[in-house]
C-alpha positions in Angstrom: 0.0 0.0 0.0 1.3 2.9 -0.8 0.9 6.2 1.6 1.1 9.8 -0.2 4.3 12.2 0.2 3.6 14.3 3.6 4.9 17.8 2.9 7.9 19.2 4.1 7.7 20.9 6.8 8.9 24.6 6.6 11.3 25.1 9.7 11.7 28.4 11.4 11.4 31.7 9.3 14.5 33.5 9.0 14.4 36.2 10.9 16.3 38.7 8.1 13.9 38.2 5.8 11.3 41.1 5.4 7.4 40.0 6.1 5.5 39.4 3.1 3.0 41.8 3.6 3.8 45.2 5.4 2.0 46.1 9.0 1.2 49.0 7.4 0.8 50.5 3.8 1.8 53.7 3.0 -1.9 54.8 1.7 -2.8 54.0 5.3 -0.1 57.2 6.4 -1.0 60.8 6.7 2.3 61.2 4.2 0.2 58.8 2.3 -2.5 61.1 2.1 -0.4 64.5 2.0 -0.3 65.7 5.1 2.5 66.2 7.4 3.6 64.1 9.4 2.1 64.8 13.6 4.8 65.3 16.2 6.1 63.1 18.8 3.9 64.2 21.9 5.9 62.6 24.4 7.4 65.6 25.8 4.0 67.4 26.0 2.6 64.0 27.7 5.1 64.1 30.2 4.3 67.7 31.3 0.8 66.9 31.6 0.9 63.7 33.9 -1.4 64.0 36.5 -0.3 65.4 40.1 -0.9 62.3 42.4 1.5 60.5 39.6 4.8 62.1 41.5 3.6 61.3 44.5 5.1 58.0 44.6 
């Protein structure tokens, strides 16, 4: 009896190779759609933590 070829089995991806599909296109960018780029806001979030945070 004969039993059909299993496939071979794929291994671990290497992990230099790019994904196939990108997390995220550039259409879905607001450079995508013309418009600048919005600032990093982490300075103006750490001005405006809350009070009680520093009280630690």
């Amino acid at each position: 009896m004969n039993t059909p070829q299993q496939p071979a089995t794929a291994g671990s991806p290497d992990p230099d190779d790019e994904p196939v599909l990108p997390a995220q296109s550039r259409e879905d960018t607001d450079a995508g759609w013309g418009e600048a780029a919005e600032p990093d806001d982490d300075e103006r979030l750490y001005r405006d933590r809350p009070p009680h945070w520093d009280s630690l």
